[in-house]
PyMOL CGO cylinders between C-alpha atoms (Angstrom):
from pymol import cmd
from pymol.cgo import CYLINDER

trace = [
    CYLINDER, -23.50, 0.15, 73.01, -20.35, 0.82, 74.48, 0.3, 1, 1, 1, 1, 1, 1,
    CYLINDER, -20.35, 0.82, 74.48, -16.79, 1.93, 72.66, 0.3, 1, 1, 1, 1, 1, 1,
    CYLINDER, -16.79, 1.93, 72.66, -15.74, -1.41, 73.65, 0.3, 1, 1, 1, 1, 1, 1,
    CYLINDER, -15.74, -1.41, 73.65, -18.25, -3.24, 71.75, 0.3, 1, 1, 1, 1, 1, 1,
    CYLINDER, -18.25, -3.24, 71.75, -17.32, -1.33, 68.42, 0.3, 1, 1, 1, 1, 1, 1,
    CYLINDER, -17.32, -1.33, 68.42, -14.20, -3.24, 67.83, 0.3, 1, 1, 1, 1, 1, 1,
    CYLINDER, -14.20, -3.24, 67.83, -13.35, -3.90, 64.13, 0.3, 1, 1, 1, 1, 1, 1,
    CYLINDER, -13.35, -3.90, 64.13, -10.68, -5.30, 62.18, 0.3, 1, 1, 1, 1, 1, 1,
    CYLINDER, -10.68, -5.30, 62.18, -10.31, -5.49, 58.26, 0.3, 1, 1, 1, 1, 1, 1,
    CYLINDER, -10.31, -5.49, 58.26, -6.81, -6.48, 56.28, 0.3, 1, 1, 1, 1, 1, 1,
    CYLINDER, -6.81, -6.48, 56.28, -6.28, -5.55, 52.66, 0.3, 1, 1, 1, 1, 1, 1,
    CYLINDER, -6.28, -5.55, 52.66, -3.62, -7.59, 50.90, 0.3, 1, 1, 1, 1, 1, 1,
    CYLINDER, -3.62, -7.59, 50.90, -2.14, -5.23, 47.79, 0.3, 1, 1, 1, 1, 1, 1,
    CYLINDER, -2.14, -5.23, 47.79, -2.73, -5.86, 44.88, 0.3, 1, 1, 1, 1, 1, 1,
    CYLINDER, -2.73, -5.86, 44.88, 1.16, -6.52, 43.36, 0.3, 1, 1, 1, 1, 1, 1,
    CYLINDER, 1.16, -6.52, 43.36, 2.42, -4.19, 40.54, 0.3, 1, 1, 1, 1, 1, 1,
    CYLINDER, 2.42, -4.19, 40.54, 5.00, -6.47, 38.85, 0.3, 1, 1, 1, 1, 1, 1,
    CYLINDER, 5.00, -6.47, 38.85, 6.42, -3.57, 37.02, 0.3, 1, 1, 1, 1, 1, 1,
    CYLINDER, 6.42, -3.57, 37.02, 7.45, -1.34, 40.19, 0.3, 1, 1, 1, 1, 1, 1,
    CYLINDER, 7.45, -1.34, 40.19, 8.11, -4.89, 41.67, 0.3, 1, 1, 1, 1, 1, 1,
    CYLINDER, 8.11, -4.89, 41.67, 10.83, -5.72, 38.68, 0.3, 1, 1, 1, 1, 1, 1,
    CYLINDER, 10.83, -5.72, 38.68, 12.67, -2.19, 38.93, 0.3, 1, 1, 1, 1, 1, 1,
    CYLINDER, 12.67, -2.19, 38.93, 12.66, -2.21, 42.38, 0.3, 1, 1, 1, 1, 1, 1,
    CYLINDER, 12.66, -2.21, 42.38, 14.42, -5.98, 42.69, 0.3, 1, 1, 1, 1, 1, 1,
    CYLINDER, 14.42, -5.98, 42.69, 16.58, -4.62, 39.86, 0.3, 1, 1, 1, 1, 1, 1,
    CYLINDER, 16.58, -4.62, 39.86, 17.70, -2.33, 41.86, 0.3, 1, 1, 1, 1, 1, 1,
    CYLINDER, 17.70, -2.33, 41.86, 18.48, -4.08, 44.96, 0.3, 1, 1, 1, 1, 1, 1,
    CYLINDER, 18.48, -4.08, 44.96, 20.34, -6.62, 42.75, 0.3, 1, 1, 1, 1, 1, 1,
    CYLINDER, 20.34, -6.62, 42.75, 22.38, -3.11, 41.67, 0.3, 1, 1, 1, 1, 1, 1,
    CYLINDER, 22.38, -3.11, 41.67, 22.69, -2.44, 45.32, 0.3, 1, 1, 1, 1, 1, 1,
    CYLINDER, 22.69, -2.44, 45.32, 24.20, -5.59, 45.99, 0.3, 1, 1, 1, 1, 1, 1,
    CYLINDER, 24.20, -5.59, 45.99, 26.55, -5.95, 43.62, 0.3, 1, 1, 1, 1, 1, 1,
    CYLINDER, 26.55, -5.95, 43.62, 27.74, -2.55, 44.13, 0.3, 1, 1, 1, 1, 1, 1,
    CYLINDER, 27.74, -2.55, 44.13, 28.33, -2.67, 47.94, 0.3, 1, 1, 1, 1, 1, 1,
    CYLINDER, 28.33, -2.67, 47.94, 30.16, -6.51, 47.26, 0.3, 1, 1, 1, 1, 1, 1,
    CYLINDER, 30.16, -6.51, 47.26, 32.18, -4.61, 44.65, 0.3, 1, 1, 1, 1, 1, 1,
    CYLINDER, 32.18, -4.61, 44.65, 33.41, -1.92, 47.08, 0.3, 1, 1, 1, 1, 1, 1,
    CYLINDER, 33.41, -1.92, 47.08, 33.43, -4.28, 50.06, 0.3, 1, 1, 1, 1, 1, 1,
    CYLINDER, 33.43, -4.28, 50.06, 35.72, -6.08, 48.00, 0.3, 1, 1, 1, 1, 1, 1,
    CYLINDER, 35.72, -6.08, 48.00, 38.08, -3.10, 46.51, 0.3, 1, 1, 1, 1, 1, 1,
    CYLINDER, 38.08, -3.10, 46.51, 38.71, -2.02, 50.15, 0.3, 1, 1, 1, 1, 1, 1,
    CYLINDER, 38.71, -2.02, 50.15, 39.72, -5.43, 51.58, 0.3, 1, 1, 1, 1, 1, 1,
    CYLINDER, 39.72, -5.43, 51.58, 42.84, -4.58, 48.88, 0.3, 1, 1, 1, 1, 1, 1,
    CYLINDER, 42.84, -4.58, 48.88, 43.20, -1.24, 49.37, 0.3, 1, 1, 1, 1, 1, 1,
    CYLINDER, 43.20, -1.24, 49.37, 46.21, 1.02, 51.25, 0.3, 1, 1, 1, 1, 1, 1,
    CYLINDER, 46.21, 1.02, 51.25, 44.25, 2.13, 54.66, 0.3, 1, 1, 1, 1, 1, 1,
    CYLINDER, 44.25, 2.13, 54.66, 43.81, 5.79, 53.57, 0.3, 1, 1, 1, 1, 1, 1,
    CYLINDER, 43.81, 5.79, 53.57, 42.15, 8.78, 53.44, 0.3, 1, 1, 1, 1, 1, 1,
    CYLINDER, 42.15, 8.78, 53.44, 40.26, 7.27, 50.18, 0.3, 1, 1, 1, 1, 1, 1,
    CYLINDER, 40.26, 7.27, 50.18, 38.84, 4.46, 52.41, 0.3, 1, 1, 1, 1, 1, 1,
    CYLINDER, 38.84, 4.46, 52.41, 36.84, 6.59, 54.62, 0.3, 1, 1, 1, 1, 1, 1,
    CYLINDER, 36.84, 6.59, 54.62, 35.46, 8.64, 51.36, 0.3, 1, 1, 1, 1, 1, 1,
    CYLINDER, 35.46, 8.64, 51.36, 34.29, 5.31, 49.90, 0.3, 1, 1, 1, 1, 1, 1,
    CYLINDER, 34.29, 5.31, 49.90, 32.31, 4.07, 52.93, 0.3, 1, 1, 1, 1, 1, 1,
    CYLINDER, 32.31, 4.07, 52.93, 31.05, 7.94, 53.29, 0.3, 1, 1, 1, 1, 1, 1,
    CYLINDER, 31.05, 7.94, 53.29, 29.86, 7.15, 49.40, 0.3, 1, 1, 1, 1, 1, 1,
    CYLINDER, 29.86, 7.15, 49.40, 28.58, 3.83, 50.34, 0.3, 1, 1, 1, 1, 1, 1,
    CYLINDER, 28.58, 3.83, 50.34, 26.24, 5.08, 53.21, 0.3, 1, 1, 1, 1, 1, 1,
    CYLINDER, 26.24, 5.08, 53.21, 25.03, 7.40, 50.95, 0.3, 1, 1, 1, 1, 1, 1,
    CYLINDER, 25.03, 7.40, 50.95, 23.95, 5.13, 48.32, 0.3, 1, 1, 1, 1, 1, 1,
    CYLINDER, 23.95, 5.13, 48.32, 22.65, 2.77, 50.99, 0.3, 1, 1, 1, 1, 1, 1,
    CYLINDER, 22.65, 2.77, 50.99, 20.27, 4.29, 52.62, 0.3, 1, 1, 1, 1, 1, 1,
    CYLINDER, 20.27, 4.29, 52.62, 18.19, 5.69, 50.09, 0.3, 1, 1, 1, 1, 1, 1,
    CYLINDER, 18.19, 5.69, 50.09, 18.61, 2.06, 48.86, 0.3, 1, 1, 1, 1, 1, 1,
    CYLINDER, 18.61, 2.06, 48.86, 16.14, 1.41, 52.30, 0.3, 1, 1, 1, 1, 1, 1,
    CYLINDER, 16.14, 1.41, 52.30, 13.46, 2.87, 51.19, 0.3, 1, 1, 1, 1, 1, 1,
    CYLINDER, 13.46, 2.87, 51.19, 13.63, 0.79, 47.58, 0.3, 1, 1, 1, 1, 1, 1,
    CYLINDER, 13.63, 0.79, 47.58, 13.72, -2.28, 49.73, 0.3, 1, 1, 1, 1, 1, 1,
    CYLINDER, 13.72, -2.28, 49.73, 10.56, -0.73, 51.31, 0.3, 1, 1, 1, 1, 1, 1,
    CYLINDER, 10.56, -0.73, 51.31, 8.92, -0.42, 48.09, 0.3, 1, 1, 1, 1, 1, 1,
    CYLINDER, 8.92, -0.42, 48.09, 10.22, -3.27, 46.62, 0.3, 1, 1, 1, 1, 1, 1,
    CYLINDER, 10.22, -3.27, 46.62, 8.50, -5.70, 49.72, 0.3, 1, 1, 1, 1, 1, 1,
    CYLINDER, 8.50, -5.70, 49.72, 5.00, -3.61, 49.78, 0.3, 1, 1, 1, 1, 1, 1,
    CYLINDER, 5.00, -3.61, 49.78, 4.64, -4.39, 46.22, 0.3, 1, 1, 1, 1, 1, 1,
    CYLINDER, 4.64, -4.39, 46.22, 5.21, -8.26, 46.97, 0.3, 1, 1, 1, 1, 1, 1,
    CYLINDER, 5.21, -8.26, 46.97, 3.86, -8.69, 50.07, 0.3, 1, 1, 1, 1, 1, 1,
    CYLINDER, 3.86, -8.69, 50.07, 2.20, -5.28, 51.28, 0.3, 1, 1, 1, 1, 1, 1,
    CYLINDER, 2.20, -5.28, 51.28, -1.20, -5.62, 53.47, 0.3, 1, 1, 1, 1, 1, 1,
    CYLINDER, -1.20, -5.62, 53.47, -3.23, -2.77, 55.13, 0.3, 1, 1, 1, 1, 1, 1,
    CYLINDER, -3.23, -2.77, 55.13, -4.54, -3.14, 58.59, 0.3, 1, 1, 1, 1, 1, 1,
    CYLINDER, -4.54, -3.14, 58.59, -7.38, -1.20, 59.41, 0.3, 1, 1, 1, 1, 1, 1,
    CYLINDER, -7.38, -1.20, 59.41, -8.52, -1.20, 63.37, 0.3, 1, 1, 1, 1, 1, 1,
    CYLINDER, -8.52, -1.20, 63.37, -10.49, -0.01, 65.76, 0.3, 1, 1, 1, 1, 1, 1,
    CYLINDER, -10.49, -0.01, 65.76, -10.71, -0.32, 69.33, 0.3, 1, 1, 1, 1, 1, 1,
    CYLINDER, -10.71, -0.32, 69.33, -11.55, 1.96, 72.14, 0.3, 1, 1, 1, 1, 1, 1,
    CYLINDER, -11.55, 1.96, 72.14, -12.45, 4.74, 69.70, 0.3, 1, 1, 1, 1, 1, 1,
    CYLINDER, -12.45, 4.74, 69.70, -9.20, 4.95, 67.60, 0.3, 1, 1, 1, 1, 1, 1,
    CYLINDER, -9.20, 4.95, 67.60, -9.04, 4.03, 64.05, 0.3, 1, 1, 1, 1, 1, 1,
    CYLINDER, -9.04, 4.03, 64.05, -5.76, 2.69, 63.59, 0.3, 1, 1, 1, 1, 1, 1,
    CYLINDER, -5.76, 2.69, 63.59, -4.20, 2.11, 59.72, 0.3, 1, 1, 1, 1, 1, 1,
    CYLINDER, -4.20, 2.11, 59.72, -0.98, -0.18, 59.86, 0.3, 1, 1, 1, 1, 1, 1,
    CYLINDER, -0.98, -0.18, 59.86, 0.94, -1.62, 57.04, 0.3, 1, 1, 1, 1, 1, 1,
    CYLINDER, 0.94, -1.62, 57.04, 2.38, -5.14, 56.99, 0.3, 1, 1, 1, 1, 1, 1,
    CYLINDER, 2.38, -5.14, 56.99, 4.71, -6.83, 55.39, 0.3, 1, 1, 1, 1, 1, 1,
    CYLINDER, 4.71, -6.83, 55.39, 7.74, -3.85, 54.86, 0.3, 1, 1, 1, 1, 1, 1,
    CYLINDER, 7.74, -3.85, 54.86, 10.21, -1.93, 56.64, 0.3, 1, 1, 1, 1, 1, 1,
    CYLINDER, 10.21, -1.93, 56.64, 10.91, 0.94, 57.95, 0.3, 1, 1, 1, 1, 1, 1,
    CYLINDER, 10.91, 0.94, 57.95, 6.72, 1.23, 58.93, 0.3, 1, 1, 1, 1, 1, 1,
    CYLINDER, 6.72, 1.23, 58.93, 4.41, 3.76, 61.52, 0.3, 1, 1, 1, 1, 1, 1,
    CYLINDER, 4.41, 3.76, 61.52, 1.37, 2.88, 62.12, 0.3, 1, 1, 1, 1, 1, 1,
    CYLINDER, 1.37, 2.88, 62.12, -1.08, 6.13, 62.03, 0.3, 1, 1, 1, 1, 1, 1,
    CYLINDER, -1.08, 6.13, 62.03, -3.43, 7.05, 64.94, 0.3, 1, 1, 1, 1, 1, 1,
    CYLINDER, -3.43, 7.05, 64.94, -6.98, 8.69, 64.58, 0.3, 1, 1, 1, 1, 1, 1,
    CYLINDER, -6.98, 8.69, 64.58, -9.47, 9.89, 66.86, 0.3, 1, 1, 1, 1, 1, 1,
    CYLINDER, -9.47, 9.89, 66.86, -12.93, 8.66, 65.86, 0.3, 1, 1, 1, 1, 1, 1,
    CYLINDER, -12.93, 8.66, 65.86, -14.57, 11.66, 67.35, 0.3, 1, 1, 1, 1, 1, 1,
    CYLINDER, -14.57, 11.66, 67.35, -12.85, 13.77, 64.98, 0.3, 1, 1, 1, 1, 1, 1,
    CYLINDER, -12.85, 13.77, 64.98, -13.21, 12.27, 61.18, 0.3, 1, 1, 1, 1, 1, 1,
    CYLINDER, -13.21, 12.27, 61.18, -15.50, 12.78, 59.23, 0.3, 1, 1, 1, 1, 1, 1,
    CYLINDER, -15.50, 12.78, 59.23, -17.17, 9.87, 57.10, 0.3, 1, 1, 1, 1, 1, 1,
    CYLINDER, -17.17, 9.87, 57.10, -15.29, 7.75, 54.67, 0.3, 1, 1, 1, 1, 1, 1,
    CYLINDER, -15.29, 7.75, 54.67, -15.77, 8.35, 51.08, 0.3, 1, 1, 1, 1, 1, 1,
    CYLINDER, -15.77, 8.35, 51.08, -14.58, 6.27, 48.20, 0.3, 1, 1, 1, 1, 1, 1,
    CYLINDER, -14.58, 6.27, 48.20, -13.02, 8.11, 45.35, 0.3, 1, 1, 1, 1, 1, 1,
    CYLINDER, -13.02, 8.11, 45.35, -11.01, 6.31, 42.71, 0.3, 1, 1, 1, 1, 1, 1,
    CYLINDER, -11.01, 6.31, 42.71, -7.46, 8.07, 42.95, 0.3, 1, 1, 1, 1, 1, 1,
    CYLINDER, -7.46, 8.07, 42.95, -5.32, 7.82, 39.53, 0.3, 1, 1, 1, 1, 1, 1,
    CYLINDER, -5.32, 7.82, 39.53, -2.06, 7.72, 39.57, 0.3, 1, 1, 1, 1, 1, 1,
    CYLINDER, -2.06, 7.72, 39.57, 0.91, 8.72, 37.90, 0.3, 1, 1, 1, 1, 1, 1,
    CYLINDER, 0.91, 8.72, 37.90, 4.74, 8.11, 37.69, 0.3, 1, 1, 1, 1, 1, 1,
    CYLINDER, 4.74, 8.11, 37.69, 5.57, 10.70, 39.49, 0.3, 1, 1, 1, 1, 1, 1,
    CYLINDER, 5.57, 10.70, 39.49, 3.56, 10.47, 42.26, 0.3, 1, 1, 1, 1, 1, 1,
    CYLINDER, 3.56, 10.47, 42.26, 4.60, 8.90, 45.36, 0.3, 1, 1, 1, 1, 1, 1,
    CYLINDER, 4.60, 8.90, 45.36, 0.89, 6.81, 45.45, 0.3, 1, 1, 1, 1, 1, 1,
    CYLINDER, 0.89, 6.81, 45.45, 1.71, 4.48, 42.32, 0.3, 1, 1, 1, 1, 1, 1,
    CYLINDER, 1.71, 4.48, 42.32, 4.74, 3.64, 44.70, 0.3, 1, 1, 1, 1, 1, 1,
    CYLINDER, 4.74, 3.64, 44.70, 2.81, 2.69, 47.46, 0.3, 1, 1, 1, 1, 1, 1,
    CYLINDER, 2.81, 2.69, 47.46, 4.66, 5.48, 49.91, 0.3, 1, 1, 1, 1, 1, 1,
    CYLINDER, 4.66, 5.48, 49.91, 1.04, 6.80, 49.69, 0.3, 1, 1, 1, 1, 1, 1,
    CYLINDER, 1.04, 6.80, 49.69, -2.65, 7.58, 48.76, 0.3, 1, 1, 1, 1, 1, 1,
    CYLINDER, -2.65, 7.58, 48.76, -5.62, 4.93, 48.53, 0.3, 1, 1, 1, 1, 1, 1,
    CYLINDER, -5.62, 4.93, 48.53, -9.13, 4.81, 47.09, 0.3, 1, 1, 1, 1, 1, 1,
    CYLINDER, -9.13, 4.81, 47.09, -11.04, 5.58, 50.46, 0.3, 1, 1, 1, 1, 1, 1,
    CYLINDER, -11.04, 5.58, 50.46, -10.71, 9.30, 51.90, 0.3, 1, 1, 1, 1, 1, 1,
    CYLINDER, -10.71, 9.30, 51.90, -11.73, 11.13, 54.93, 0.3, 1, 1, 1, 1, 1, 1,
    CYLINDER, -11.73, 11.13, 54.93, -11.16, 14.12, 56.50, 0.3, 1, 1, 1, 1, 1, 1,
    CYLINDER, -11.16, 14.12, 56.50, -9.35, 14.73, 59.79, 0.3, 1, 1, 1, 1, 1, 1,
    CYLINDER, -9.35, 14.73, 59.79, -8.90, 17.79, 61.47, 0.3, 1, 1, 1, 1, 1, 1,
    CYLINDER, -8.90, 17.79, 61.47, -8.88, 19.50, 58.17, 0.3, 1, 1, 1, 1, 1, 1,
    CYLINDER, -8.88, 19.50, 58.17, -6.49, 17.54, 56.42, 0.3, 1, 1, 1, 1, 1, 1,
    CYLINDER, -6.49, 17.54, 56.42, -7.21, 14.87, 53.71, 0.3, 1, 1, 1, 1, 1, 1,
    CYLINDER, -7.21, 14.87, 53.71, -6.06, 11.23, 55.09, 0.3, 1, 1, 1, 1, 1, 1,
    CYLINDER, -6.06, 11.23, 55.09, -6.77, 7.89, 52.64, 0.3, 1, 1, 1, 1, 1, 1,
    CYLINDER, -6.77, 7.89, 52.64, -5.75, 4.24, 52.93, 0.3, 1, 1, 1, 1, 1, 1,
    CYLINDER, -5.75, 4.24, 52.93, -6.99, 0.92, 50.76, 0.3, 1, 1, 1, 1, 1, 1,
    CYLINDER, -6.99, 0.92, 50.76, -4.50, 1.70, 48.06, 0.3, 1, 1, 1, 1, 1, 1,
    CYLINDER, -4.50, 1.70, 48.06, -5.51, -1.14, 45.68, 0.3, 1, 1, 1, 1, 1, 1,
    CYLINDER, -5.51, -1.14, 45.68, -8.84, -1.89, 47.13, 0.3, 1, 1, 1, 1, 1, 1,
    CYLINDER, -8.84, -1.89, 47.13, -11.65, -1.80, 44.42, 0.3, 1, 1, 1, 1, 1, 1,
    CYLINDER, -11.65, -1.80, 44.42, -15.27, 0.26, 44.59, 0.3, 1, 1, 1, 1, 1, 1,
    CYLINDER, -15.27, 0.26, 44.59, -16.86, -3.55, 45.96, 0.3, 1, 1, 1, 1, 1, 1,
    CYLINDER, -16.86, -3.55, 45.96, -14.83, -4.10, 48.40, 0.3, 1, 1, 1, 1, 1, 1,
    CYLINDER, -14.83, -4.10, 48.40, -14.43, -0.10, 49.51, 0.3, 1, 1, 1, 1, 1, 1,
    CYLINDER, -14.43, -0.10, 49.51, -17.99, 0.32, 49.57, 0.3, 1, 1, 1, 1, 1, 1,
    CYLINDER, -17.99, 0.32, 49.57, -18.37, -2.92, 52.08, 0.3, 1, 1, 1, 1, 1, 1,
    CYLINDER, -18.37, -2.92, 52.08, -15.61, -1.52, 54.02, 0.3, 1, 1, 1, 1, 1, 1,
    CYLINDER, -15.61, -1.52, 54.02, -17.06, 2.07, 54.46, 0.3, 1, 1, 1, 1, 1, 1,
    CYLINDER, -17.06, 2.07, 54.46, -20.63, 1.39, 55.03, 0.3, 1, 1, 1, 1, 1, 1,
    CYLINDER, -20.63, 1.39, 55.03, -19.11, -0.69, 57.96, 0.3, 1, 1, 1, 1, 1, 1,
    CYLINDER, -19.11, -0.69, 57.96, -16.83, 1.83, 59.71, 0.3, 1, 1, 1, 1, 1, 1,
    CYLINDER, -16.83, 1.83, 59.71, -19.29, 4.70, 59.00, 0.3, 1, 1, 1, 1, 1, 1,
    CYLINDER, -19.29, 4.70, 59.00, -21.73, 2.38, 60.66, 0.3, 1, 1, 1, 1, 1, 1,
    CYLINDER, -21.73, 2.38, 60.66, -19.19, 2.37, 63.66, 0.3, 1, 1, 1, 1, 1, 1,
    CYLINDER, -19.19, 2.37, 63.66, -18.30, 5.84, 63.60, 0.3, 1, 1, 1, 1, 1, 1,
    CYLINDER, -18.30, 5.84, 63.60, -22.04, 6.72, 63.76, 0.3, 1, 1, 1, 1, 1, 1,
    CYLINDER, -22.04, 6.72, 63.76, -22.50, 4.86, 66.67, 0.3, 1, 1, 1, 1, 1, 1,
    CYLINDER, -22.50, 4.86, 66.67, -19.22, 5.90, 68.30, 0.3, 1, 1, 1, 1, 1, 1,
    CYLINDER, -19.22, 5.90, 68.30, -20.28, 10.15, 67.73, 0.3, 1, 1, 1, 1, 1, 1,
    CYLINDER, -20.28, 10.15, 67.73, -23.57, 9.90, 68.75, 0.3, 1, 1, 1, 1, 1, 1,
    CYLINDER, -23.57, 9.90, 68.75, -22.39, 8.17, 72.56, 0.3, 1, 1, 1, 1, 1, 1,
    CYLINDER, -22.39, 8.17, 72.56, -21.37, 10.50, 75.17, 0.3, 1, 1, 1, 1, 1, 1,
    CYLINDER, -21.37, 10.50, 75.17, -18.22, 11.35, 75.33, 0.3, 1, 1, 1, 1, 1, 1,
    CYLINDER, -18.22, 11.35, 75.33, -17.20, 9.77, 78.97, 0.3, 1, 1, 1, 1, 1, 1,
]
cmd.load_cgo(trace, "trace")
């Protein structure tokens, strides 16, 4: 079988977390009304020195304000796409902003592995920035993706690309 043949594609719609989903369109709406309120106040103010402190303010407010909208739009809309094609395993997210897809060699993970991850306020998984319920190892490090994906479904999905990954080690490497 070649690398070619071993082509694989899975998407995981998220599971929505109305509560991150509510403070997180809360906040936009905050956003919003702030930037229309300042928008407005310097249509009627003097053209000073104080205008170019309140847009300074404004573009620092905004763009953390980015990666809320991020948030807020994986929580509604967020999908994983897992790939692979000529021996890469690629893990994409759809439906946000501000997105990188991530790149890894087959030849150099190690099996998947489901392990239920827990999360907590103040970690950046329950936010969706990062984590997931099926883990490998690549080049040392710890990588995971399915964030929302239950044992079922992430026991279907790594008996599958183990399957491939199996196949794709035990080729020559050309």
């Amino acid at each position: 079988m070649n690398e070619e043949d071993c082509e694989y594609e899975i998407i995981i719609k998220r599971r929505r977390n109305w509560g991150i989903a509510l403070y997180t369109g809360f906040w936009i709406l905050g956003c919003f009304g702030i930037l229309i309120t300042v928008s407005i106040s310097l249509l009627f103010l003097n053209r000073s020195r104080l205008t170019v402190e309140i847009v300074f303010l404004m573009l620092l407010f905004l763009i953390p304000s980015l990666v809320v909208v991020k948030i807020f739009l994986w929580n509604l809309r967020g999908k994983e796409k897992i790939s692979i094609q000529d021996g890469i395993l690629k893990i994409e997210k759809l439906g946000t902003i501000l997105k990188v897809p991530k790149y890894f060699k087959i030849r150099e993970l190690d099996t998947l592995s489901f392990e239920k991850e827990t999360s907590f306020l103040w970690k950046p998984s329950i936010w969706g920035l990062t984590g997931g319920n099926i883990h490998f190892n690549y080049i040392y490090k710890k990588k995971s993706f399915g964030q929302t994906v239950d044992e079922f479904e992430a026991i279907k999905i790594i008996e599958k690309i183990n399957s491939i990954i199996k196949i794709l080690k035990s080729n020559p490497i050309p």
